[in-house]
C-alpha positions in Angstrom: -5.2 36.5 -12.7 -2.6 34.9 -15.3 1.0 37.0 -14.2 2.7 39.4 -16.0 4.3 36.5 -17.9 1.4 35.0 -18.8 1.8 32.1 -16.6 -0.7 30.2 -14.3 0.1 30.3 -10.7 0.9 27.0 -9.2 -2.6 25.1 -8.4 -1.8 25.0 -4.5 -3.6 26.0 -1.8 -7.1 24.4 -2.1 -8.4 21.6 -0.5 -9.5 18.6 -3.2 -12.3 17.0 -0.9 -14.4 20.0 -1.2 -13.1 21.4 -4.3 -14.6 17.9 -6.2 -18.2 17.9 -6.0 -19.2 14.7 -8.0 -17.0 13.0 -4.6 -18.8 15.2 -2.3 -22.0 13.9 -3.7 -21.6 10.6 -3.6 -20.0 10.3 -0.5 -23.1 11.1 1.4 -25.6 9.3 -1.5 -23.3 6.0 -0.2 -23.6 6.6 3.2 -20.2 8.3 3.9 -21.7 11.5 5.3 -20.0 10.4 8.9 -16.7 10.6 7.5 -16.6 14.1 5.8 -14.7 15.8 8.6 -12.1 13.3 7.6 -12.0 13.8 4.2 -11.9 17.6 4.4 -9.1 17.2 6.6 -7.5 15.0 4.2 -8.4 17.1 1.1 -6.8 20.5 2.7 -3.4 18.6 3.4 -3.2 16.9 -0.1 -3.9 21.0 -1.4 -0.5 22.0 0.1 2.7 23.1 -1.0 4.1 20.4 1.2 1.8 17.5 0.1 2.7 18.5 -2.8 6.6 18.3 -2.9 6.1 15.4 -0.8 5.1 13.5 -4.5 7.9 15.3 -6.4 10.4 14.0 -3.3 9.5 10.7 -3.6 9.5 10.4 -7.4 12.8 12.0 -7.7 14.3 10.0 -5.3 13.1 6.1 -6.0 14.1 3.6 -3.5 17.2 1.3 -3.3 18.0 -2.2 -2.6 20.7 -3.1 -0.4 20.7 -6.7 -0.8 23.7 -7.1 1.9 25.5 -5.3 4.6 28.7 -3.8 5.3 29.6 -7.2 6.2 27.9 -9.2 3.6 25.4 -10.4 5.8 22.3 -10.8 3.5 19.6 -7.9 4.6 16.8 -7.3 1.5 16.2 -3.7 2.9 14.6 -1.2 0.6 15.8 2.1 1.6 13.0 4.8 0.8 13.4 9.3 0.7 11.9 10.7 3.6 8.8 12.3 1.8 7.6 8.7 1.0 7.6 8.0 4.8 5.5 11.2 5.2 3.3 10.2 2.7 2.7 6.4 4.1 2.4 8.3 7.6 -0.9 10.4 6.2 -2.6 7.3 4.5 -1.9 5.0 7.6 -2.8 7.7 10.1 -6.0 8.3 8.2 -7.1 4.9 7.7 -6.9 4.3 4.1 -5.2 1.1 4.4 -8.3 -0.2 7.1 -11.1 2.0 7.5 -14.0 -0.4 6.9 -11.8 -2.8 8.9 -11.3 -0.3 12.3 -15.0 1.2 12.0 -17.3 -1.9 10.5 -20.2 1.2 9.9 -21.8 1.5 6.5 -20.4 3.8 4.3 -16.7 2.7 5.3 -16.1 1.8 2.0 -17.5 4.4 0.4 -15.8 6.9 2.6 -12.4 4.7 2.8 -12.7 4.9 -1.1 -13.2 8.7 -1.4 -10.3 9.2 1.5 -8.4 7.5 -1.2 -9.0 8.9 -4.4 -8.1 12.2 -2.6 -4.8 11.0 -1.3 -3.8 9.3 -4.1 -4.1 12.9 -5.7 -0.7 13.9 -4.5 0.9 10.4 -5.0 -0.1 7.6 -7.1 2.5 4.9 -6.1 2.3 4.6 -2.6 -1.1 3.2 -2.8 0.3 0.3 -3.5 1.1 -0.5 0.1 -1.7 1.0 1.9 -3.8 -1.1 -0.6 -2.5 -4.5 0.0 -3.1 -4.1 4.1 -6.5 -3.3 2.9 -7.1 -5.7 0.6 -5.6 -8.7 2.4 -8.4 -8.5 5.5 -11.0 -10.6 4.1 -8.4 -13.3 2.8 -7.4 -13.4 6.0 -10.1 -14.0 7.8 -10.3 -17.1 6.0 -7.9 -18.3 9.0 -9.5 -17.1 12.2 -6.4 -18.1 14.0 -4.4 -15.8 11.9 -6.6 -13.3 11.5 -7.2 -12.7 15.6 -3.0 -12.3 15.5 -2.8 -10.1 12.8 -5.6 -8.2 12.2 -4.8 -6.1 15.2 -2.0 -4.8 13.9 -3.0 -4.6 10.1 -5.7 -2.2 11.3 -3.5 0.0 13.7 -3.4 3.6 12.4 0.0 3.8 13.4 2.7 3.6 10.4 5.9 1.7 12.1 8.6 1.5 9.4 11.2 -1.1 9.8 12.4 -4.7 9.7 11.5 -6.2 12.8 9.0 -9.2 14.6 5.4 -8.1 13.9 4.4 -8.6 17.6 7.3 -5.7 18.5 5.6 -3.2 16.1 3.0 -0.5 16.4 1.7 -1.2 13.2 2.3 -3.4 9.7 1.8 -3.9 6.2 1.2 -6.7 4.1 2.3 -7.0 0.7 1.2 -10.3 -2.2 3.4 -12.1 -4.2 1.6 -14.1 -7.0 3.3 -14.3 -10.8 6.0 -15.7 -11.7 8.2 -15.5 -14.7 6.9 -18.5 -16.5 3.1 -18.0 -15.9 2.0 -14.0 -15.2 -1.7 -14.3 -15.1 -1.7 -18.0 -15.2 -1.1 -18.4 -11.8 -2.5 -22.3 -11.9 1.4 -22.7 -13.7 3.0 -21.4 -10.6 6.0 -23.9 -9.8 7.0 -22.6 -5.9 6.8 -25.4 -3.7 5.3 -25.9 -0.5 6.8 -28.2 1.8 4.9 -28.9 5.0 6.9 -29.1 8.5 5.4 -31.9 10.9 2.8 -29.4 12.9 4.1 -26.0 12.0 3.4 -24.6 9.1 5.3 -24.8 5.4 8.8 -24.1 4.4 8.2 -22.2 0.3 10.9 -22.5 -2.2 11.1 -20.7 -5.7 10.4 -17.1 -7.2 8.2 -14.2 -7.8 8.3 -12.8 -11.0 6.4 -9.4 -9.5 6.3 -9.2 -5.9 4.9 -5.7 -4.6 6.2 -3.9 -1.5 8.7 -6.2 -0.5 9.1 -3.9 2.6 5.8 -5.1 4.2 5.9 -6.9 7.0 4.3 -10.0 5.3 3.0 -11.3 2.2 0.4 -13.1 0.7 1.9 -15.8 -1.2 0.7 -18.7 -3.7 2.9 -22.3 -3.5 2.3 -25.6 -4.7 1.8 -27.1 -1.1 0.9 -31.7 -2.2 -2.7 -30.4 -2.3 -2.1 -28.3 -5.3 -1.9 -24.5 -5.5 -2.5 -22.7 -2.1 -2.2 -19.5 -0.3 0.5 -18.9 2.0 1.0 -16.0 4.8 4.9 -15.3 5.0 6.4 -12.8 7.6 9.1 -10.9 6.8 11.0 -11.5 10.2 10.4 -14.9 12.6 9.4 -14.1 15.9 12.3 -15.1 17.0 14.1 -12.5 15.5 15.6 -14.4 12.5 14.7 -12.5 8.9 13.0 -15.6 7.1 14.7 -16.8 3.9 13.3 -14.0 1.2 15.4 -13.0 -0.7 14.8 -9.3 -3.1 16.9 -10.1 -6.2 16.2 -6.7 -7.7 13.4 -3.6 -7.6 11.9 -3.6 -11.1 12.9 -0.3 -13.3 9.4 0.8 -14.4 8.0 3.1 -16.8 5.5 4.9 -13.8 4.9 4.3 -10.5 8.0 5.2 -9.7 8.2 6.0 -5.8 7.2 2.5 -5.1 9.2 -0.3 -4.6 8.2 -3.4 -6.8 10.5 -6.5 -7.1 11.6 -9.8 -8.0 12.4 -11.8 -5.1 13.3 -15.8 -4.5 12.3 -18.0 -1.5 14.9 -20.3 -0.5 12.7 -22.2 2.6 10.9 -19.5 4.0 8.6 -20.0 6.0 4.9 -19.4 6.3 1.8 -20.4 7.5 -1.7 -21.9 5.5 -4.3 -19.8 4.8 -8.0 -21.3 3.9 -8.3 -25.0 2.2 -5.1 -26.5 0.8 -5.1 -26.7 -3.1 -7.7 -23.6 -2.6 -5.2 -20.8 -3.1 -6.9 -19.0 -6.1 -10.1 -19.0 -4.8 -8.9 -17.3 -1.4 -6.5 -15.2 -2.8 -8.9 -13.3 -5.2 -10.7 -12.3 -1.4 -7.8 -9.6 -2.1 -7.5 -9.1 -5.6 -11.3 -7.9 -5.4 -10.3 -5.4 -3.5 -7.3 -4.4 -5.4 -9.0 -4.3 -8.2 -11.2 -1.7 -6.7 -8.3 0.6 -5.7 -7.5 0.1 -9.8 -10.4 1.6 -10.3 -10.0 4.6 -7.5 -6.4 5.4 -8.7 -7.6 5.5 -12.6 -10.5 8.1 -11.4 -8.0 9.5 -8.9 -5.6 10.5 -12.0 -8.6 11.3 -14.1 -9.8 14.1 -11.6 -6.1 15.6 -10.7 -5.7 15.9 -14.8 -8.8 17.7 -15.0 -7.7 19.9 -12.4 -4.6 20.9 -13.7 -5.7 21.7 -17.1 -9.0 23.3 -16.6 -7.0 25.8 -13.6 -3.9 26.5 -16.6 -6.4 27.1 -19.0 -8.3 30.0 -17.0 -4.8 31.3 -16.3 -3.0 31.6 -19.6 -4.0 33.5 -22.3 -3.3 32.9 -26.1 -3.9 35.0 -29.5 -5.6 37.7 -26.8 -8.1 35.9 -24.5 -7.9 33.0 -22.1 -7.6 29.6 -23.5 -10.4 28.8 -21.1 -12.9 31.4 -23.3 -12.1 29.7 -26.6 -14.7 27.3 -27.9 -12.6 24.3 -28.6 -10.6 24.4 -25.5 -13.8 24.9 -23.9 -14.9 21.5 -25.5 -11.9 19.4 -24.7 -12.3 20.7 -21.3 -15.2 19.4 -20.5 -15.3 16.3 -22.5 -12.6 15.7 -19.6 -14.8 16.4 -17.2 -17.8 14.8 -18.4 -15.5 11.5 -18.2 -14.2 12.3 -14.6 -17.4 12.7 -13.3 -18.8 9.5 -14.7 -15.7 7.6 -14.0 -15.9 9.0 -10.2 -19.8 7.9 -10.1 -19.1 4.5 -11.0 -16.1 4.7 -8.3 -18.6 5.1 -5.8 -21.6 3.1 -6.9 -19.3 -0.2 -6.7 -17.5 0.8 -3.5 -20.8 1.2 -1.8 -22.0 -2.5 -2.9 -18.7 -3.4 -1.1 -20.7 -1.9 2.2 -23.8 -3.9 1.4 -22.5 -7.6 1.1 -25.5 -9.2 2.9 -27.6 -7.5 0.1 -27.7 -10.3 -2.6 -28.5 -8.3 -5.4 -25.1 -6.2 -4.5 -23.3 -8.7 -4.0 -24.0 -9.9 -7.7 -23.8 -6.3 -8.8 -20.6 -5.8 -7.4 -19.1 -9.2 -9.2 -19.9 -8.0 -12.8 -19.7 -4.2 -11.9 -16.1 -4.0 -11.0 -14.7 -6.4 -13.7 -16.6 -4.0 -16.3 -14.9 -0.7 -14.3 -12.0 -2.4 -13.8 -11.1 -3.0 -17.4 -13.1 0.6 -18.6 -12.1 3.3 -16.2 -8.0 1.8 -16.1 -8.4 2.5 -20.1 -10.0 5.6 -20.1 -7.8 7.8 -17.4 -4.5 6.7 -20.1 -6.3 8.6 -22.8 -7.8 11.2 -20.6 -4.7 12.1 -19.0 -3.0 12.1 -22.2 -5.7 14.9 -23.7 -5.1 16.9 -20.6 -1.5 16.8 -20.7 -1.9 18.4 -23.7 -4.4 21.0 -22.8 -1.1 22.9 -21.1 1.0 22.2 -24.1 4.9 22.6 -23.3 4.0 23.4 -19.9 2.5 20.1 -19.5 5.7 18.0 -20.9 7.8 19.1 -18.4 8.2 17.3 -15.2 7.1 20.5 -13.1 3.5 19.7 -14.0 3.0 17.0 -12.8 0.9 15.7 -16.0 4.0 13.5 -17.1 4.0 12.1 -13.5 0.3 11.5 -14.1 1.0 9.7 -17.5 3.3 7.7 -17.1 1.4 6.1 -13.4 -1.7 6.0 -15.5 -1.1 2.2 -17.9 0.4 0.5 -14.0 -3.8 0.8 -13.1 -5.1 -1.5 -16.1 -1.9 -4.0 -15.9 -2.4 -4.6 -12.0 -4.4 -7.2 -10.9 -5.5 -8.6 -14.2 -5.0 -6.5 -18.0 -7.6 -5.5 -20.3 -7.9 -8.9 -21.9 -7.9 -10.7 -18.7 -10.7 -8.5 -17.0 -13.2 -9.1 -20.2 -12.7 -12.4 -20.1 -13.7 -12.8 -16.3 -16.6 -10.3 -17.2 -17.8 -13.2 -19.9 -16.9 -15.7 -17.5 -19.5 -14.2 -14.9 -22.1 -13.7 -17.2 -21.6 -17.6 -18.3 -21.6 -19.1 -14.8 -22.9 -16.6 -12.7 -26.3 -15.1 -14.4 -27.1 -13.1 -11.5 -24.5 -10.8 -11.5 -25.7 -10.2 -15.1 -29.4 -9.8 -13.9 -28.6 -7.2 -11.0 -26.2 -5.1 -13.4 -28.9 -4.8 -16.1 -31.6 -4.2 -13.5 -28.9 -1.3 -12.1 -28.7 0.0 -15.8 -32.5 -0.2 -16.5 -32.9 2.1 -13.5 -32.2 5.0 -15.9 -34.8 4.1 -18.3 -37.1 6.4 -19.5 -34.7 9.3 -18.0 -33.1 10.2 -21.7 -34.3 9.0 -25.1 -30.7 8.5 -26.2 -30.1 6.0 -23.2 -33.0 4.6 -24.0 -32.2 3.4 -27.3 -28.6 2.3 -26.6 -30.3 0.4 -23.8 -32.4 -1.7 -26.1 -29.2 -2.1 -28.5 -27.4 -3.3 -25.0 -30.2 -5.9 -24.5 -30.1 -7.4 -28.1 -26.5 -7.4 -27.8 -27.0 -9.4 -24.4 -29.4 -11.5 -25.2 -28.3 -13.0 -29.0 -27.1 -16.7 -28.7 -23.4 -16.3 -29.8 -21.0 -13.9 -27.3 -17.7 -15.3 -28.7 -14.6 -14.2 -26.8 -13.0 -12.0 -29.5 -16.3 -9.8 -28.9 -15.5 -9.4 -25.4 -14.3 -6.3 -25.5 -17.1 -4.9 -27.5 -19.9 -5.9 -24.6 -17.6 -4.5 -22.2 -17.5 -0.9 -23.8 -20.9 -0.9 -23.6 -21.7 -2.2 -20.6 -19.5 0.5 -18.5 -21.0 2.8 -20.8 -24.7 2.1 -20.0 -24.0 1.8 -16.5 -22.1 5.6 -16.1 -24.8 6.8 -18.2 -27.7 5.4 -16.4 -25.6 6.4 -13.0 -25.0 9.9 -14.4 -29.1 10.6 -15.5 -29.8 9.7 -11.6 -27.3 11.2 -9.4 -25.1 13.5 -11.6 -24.8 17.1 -12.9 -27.7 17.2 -15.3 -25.5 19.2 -17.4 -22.9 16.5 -17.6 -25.7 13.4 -17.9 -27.1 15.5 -21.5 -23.0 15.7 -22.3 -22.9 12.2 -21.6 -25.8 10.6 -23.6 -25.1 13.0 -26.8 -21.6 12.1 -26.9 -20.8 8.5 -25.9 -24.2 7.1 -27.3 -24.8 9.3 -30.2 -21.0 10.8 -30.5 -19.8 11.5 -34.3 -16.4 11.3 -32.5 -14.0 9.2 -30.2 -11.6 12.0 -29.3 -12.1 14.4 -26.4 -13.3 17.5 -27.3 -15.9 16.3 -30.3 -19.3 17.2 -28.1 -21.5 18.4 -29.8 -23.4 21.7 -29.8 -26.0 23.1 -27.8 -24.6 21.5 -24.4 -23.3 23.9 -21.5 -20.1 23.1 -21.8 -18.7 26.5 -19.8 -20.9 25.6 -16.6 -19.5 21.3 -16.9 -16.3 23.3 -16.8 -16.7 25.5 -13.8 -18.1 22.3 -12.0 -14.7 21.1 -12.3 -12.4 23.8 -12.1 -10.6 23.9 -8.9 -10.7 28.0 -7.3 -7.7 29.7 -5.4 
């Protein structure tokens, strides 16, 4: 019931695990079903009123640099509010930064994917750092040697905060450090050196135009080493105590995102150790950004779904010109033209982060290659717009910081800049199709697994495959075949495993849609039940 002022009640109280059914869903059609005592767990904590100022505390208070102490002793400490310690202390402690790691089972990814989609719910920009640990496994394993020292405590569910030699800790995060002022996504123009010592590992020199969590315990870093560009593990702090020569020069100001600490930092001999061949440091490095660029795609459905949730509970709350904004036919439209997108983006979520539990599978393996370029550059474009439309499903109310929907806004662009921009992930999905044709087989044979499900995907199927199959894809089209191949596969993912409702909302709008806005569906669609779907209840 709206109050006497005709305001909602804050949206508090429920748990988002159970309250999302698409997640639900696909958690068990993955083969999370194992971890769902977990993520209910997870999904009544993030429903809180604590949880919930726990984000406001964090944003409100961003961390600080304190590049020296009292002494001017050089330190490079970030200081962080305490809420952002509580916050790493529930992502840690429920193993979003190493679930498929700790329990090698299938589903971890799935479920480790859903865990955080939920999490990130109540905070987007501490994901960073419980992304990274997760992401930096399978690059590490490229170095056995390494990996049996470190992987131990990389996987340890304890969070141990702090400056100190990794083998005193409980616990420890790793961080990357790639760009650099002169290059961004060229990383090949990456001027850090590498300097080997006789028998013991590298001393780097140079800069890091965007170095992220410079609070982990180590990093993964790219350096010239003789053999051309290579990756690099750097600790924080020697074993011997000493803090190695990394240097923060200052946290970046940003327009989101920001809770979390992101930097610029120099190197001035530091030391670190080899990881995989030398002059091999792209190809070893983008073991993580894979992964990365899957938690791009988590945090874009992640916003998407606490957007959808915010406006779709205000609308059944407040009432204008006498009747609830939730009974009137457009609002009704816009609503779930949201949804319809939230759904689909969550689908896709899942579909790719259970190919990451199959990589023996060679058909998912290639899947997964084009699939999360496509989602990658798609979802990260969508959640802007989508968050943008909800925003403005609470009007004033939404503008204001107490929503939480500028929060939401502003976090929404960091998810298609990080780990490659829109340009740079259609390119690599052109780049697949060119040199890897199986990863363009087993998507289109994922697609075609709708066929014959909807008439309307059926014939924006066969435009697909003309489109595919003509003779000259240029790059300044790239763009264009990426649109359609994220739409083809949410669609044909949406007539198999999704709300019917939602899969006829789908196929009238984005392949036969007289609009591009949300809220242009079309009639004769339930739109009041796609709603309800996806309205959270108190």
């Amino acid at each position: 019931m709206a109050s006497s002022a005709n305001q909602a009640p804050p949206l508090a109280g429920y748990n988002l695990f159970e309250a999302d059914a698409p997640l639900r869903e696909a958690v068990e059609r993955e083969g999370g079903a194992w971890a769902q005592d977990m993520l209910r767990e997870l999904g009544g904590l993030a429903g809180t009123e604590e949880a919930i100022a726990w984000g406001f505390q964090a944003n409100e208070n961003p961390p600080r640099l304190r590049t020296h102490d009292r002494f001017g002793n050089r330190i490079d400490e970030v200081d962080f509010h305490p809420a952002w310690h509580r916050l790493m202390e529930v992502a840690i402690g429920h193993g979003l930064h190493a679930l498929p790691w700790r329990e090698p089972r299938p589903g971890a990814h799935a479920a480790r994917a859903a865990a955080f989609h939920v999490w990130s719910q109540v905070e987007g920009g501490h994901g960073c750092p419980v992304s990274m640990p997760y992401a930096a496994v399978p690059a590490l394993r490229q170095q056995p040697e390494l990996a049996a020292q470190w992987e131990p405590r990389l996987t340890s569910l304890d969070y141990d905060f702090g400056l100190r030699p990794a083998s005193t800790k409980r616990g420890v995060l790793f961080g990357m450090a790639m760009t650099e002022r002169q290059g961004g996504s060229d990383l090949r123009a990456n001027t850090t050196r590498a300097e080997p010592i006789d028998g013991d590992g590298y001393l780097l020199t140079g800069h890091k135009w965007f170095c992220s969590a410079p609070m982990c315990d180590a990093f993964l870093v790219l350096a010239q080493a003789p053999g051309g560009l290579s990756c690099f593990l750097m600790p924080r702090v020697l074993e011997d105590g000493r803090r190695n020569e990394f240097h923060i020069q200052r946290l970046k100001d940003k327009l989101g995102n920001r809770s979390n600490a992101s930097s610029e930092v120099e190197f001035d001999g530091a030391w670190a150790a080899m990881i995989g061949e030398e002059g091999r440091g792209i190809r070893t490095i983008l073991e993580m950004v894979n992964h990365t660029r899957l938690d791009c795609v988590i945090g874009s459905a992640s916003l998407m779904r606490q957007a959808v949730a915010q406006a779709t509970h205000h609308t059944a709350h407040r009432k204008t010109f006498g009747r609830l904004l939730s009974e009137q036919p457009l609002m009704v439209n816009v609503l779930a033209d949201l949804a319809v997108e939230s759904e689909a983006t969550t689908l896709l979520m899942m579909r790719i982060a259970g190919a990451f539990d199959r990589p023996t599978d060679p058909r998912e393996a290639a899947f997964k290659r084009l699939a999360l370029a496509v989602a990658k550059y798609w979802t990260c474009k969508r959640a802007i717009a989508a968050v943008a439309e909800a925003l403005e499903c609470l009007g004033g109310n939404g503008y204001v910081e107490e929503s939480i929907l500028p929060r939401l806004y502003r976090e929404a662009p960091l998810n298609s800049i990080w780990e490659g921009s829109g340009n740079v992930n259609a390119l690599d999905v052109l780049r697949a199709m060119d040199r890897e044709p199986e990863s363009l087989d087993a998507f289109r044979a994922e697609i075609a697994e709708g066929h014959g499900l909807d008439r309307r995907f059926d014939a924006a199927l066969m435009q697909l495959d003309k489109m595919l199959d003509a003779p000259d894809i240029t790059e300044s089209n790239a763009r264009v075949i990426v649109e359609k191949l994220a739409i083809a596969i949410q669609g044909s993912l949406l007539l198999r495993y999704g709300d019917p409702n939602i899969a006829d909302a789908f196929c009238a709008s984005r392949f036969n849609g007289a609009g591009r806005t949300f809220g242009t569906l079309g009639d004769g669609l339930r739109l009041s039940e796609i709603v309800e779907r996806h309205r959270p209840s108190i």
